[in-house]
C-alpha positions in Angstrom: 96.2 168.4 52.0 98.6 168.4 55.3 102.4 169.8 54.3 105.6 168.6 55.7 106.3 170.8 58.6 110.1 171.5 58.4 110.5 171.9 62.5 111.4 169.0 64.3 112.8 170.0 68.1 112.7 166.6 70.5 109.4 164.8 71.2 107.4 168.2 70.0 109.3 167.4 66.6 108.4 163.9 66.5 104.2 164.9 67.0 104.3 167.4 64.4 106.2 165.0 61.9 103.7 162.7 62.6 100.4 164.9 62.3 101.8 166.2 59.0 103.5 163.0 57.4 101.0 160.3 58.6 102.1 157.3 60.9 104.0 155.7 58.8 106.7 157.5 57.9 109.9 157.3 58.9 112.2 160.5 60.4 115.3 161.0 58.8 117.2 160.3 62.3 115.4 157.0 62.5 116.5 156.3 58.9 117.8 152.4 58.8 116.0 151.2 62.2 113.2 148.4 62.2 109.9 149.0 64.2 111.3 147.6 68.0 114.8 149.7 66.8 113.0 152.7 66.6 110.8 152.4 69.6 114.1 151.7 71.5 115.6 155.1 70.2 112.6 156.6 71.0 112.6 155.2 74.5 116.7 155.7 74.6 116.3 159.1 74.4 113.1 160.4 76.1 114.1 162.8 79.0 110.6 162.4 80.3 111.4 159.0 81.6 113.1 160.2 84.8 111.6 161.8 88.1 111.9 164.5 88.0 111.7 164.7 84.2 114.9 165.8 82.0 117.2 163.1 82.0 117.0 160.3 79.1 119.7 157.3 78.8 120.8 159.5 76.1 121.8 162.0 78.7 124.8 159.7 80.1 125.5 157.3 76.8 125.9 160.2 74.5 126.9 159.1 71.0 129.6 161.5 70.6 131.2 160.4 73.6 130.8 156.4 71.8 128.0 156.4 74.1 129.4 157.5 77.7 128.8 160.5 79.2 128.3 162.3 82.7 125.4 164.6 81.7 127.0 167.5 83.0 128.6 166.3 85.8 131.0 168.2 88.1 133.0 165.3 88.5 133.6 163.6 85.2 133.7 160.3 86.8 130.8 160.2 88.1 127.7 161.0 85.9 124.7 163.8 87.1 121.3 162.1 87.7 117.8 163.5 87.3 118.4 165.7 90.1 121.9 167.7 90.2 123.1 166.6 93.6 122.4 163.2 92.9 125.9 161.5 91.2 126.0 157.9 90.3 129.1 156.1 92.0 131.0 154.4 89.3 132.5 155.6 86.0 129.7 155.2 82.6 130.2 152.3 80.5 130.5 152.7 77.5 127.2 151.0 75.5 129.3 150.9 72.3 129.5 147.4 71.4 127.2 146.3 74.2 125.3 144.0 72.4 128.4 141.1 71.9 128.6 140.9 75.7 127.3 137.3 76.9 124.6 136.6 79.8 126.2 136.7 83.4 127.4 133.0 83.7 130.9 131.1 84.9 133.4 129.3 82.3 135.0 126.4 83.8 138.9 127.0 83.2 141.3 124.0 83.9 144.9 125.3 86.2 148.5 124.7 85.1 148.0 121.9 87.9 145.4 120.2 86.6 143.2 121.5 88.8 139.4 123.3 87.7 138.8 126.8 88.7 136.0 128.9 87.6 135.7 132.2 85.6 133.1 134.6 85.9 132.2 136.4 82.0 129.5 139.0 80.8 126.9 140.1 82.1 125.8 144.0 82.2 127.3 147.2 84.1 131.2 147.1 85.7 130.1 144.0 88.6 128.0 142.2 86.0 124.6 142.6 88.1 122.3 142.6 85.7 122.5 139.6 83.6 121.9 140.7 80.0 121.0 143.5 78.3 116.8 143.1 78.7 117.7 143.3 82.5 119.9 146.0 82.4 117.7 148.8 81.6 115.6 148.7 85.3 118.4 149.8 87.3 119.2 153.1 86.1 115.5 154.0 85.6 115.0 153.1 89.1 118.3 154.2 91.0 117.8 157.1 93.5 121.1 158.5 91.8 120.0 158.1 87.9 116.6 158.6 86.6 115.3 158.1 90.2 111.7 156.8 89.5 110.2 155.4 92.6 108.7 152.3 90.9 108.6 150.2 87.7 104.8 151.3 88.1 105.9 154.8 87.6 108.1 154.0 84.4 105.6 152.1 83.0 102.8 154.9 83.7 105.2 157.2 81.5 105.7 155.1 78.8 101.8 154.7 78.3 101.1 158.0 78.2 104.0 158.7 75.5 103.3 160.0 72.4 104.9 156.5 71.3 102.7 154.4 73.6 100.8 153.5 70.5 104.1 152.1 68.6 104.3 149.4 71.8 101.2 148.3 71.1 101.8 148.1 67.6 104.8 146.1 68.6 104.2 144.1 71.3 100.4 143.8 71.1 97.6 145.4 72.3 97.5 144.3 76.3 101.1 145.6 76.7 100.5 147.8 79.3 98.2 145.5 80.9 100.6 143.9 83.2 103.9 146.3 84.9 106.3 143.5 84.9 105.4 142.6 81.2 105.3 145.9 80.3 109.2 146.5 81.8 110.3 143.4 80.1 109.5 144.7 76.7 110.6 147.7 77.3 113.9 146.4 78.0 113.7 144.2 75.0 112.9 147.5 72.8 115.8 149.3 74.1 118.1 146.7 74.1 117.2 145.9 70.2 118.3 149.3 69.4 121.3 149.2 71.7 122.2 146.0 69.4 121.3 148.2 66.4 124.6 149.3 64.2 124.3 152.8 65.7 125.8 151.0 68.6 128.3 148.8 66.1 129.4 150.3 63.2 132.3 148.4 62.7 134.0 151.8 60.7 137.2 152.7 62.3 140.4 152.6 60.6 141.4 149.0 62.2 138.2 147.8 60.5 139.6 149.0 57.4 142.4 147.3 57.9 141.3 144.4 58.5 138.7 144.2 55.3 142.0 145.1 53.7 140.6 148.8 52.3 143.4 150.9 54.4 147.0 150.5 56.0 148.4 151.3 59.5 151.1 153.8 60.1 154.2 152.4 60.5 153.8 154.1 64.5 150.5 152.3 64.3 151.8 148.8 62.9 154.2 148.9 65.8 151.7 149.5 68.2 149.7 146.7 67.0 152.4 143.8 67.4 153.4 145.3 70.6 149.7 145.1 71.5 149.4 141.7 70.7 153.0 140.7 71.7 152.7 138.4 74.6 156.4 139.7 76.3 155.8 143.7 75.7 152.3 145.0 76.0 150.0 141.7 75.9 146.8 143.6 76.0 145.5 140.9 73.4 145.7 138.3 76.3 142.5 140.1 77.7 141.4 142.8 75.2 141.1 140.0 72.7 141.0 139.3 68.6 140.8 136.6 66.4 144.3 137.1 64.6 143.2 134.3 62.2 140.2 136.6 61.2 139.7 139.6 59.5 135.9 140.1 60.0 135.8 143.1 62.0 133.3 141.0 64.4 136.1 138.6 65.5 137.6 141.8 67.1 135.9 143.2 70.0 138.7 143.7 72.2 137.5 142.1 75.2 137.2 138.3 76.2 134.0 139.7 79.2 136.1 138.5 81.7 136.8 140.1 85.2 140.1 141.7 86.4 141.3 143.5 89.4 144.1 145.6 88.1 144.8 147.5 91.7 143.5 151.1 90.0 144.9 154.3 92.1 142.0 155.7 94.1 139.9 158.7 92.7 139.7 160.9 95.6 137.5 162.8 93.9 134.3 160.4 94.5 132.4 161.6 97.4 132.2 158.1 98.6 135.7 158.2 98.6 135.9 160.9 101.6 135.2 157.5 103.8 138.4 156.0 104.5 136.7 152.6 105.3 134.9 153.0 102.4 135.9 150.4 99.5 134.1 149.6 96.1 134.7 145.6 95.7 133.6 145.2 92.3 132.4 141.7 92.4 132.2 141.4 95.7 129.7 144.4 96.4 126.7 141.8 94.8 124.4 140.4 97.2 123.5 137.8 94.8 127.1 136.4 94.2 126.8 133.7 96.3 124.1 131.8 95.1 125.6 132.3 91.8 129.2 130.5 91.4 129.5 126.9 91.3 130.2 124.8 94.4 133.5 125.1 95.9 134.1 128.4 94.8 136.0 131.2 96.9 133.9 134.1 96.5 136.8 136.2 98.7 139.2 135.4 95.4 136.7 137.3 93.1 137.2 141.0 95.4 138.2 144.1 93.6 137.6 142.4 90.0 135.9 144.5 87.8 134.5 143.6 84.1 137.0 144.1 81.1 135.8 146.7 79.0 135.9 147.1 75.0 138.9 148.8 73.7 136.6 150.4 70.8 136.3 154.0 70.7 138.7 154.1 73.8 140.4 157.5 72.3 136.5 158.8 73.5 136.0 157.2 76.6 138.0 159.0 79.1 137.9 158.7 82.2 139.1 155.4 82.0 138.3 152.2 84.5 135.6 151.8 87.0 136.7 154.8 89.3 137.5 156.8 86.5 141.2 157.5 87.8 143.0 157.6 85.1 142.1 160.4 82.9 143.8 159.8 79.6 144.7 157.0 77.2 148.4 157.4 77.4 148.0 156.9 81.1 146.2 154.0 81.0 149.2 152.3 79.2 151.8 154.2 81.7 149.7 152.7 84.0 149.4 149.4 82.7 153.7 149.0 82.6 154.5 150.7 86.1 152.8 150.2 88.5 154.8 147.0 89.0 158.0 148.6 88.6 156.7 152.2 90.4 153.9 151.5 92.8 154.5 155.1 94.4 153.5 156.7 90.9 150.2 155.7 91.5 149.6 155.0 95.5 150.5 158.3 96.6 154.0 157.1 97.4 153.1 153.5 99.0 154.2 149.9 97.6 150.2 148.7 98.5 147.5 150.0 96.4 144.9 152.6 97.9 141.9 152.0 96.5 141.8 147.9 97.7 141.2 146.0 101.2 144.1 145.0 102.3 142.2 141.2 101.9 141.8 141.6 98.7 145.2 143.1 97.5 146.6 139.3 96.8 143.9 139.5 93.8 145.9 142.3 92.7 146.8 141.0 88.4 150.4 140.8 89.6 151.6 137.5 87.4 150.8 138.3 84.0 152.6 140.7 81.7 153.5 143.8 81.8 152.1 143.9 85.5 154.9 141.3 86.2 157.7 144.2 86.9 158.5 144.3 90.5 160.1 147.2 92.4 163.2 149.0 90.3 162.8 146.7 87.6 162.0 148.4 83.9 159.1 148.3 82.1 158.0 146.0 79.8 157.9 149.7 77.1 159.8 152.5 76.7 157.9 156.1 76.1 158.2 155.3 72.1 156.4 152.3 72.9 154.1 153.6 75.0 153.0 156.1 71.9 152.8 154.0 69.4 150.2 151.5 71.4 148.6 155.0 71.9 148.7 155.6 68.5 146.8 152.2 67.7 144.5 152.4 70.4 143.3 155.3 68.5 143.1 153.6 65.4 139.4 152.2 67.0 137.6 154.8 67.1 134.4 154.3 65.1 133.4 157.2 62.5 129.8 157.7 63.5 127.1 159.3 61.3 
């Protein structure tokens, strides 16, 4: 009769579970997870996965960190990949809350004039390249400066010769591995199941009490809330947005998926950055973008947007925005209310911000509030103000198990 054998250290762990406790059986860790959920954790976190091996997704979308991360990184912008002088070149998303973002697509949005314009929403990573979830996975398991395989053959190679190739087969069927672009595909799907698991969603922060009516805001917090959602002070709501007529926690994910170029200060830390003439466009830097938006559409207009992120778990997502250049959350809000009124604050004492073409500066957010201030003019809040949308920003973050 086999025991239970009580050490469980990464894959190894996972073998000797298995050998002792028979296939079916379910580790504690994976507790709450459906077959495909479980094959995606397994997948998630395997460091083997990467050339050359030790880096997992895991290793950059760490749970403690409401799954960001810069495994390591000397520069906390910029996460390490597989090999340590390889660093990616934008900030880590966060994956927390991942699974509510649409498919890549364009909303058709009528003008004060009566006119139609078009609005890009969703879509995966900061430009929106990949085009859901399933997609997203093959770029960071492929880029020279993440997990740096040389091929989708290679990944899938790895994955059948896991010591859970047998739980695709028992998922997907059989002939998974039979075919490398089928094979990808379902391993995108398995990941992205668990990425839409309630590991990634727990709905369990403090707002979320609030909002099922099972806990109350300080009265710093309450304040921070209105001015949050008050169109004349803070008027984050008009893109981090919430259903005020609901109270199911879903109805409040704090982004509307939209894209926005808020002029961020340059992070002259980024080695990229060391090239004057060098510019990250957002948007702009896809190839594909053009075949993409509907006819008539000004692609130029779209330069130096990036996607709106989630406001969950912000108080554990720092560095904050694509470049990673702002490095707290109080900041972000200072930000947010001066760069209209103190453009030197931020642009190393110019009007004209740094880290933009000079083209596409007139996409600049520079009409809506609080980035309506101009020059010498005061900001739409006041330092108290300023802390107490601080102080609910922080009511957001999740309590994870």
């Amino acid at each position: 009769m086999n025991r239970p054998v009580a050490l469980r250290v990464g894959r190894l762990g996972l073998l000797l579970v298995g050998a002792a406790c028979g296939p079916d059986v379910v580790p504690p860790e994976e507790a709450g997870l459906n077959a495909m959920e479980r094959l995606g954790k397994r997948l998630f976190e395997d460091p083997a996965l990467s050339e050359p091996a030790g880096l997992s997704c895991a290793g950059c979308h760490d749970a403690r960190a409401a799954f960001t991360g810069d495994n390591g990184s000397p520069i906390p912008a910029l996460a390490r990949g597989s090999r340590p002088d390889q660093l990616g070149t934008r900030n880590t998303p966060t994956l927390g809350y991942v699974g509510f973002i649409p498919s890549f697509h364009f909303e058709e949005e009528q003008e004060d004039d009566g006119s139609t314009s078009y609005v890009p929403v969703g879509g995966q990573f900061w430009d929106g390249r990949a085009p859901d979830l399933v997609a997203q996975i093959q770029s960071p398991l492929t880029n020279p400066r993440e997990m740096n395989n040389a091929s989708v053959a290679d990944v899938v190679n790895k994955v059948e010769a896991a010591p859970y190739a047998s739980m695709m087969r028992a998922v997907f069927g059989p002939g998974v591995f039979d075919d490398e672009g089928k094979a990808i595909q379902k391993v995108g799907e398995a990941i992205a199941a668990f990425e839409r698991s309630k590991r990634f969603q727990p709905f369990s922060s403090r707002f979320d009490d609030f909002l099922r009516g099972t806990g109350e805001l300080t009265a710093q917090e309450a304040l921070g809330f209105q001015l949050f959602k008050d169109p004349q002070k803070a008027n984050c709501l008009a893109c981090h947005v919430g259903d005020e007529t609901s109270r199911r926690p879903e109805d409040w994910i704090f982004t509307d998926f939209t894209y926005d170029n808020l002029g961020l200060p340059r992070n002259r830390s980024i080695p990229d950055n060391a090239d004057p003439s060098y510019y990250d466009r957002g948007l702009c830097n896809r190839t594909d973008l053009e075949d993409l938006v509907p006819p008539g559409t000004d692609i130029s207009g779209l330069c130096g947007a990036f996607k709106v992120p989630t406001l969950r778990n912000a108080a554990l997502t720092a560095p904050y925005g694509h470049n990673g250049s702002l490095t707290t959350l109080r900041e972000v809000v200072v930000f947010y209310v001066t760069r209209g009124p103190d453009p030197g604050r931020w642009y190393g004492g110019s009007t004209q911000p740094d880290d933009l073409l000079p083209s596409d500066v007139p996409n600049m957010n520079s009409s809506e509030v609080p980035y309506d201030r101009r020059p010498g003019e005061a900001p739409r809040l006041d330092d108290a103000e300023i802390d107490a949308v601080v102080a609910f920003l922080q009511t957001l973050t999740d309590r994870f198990e």
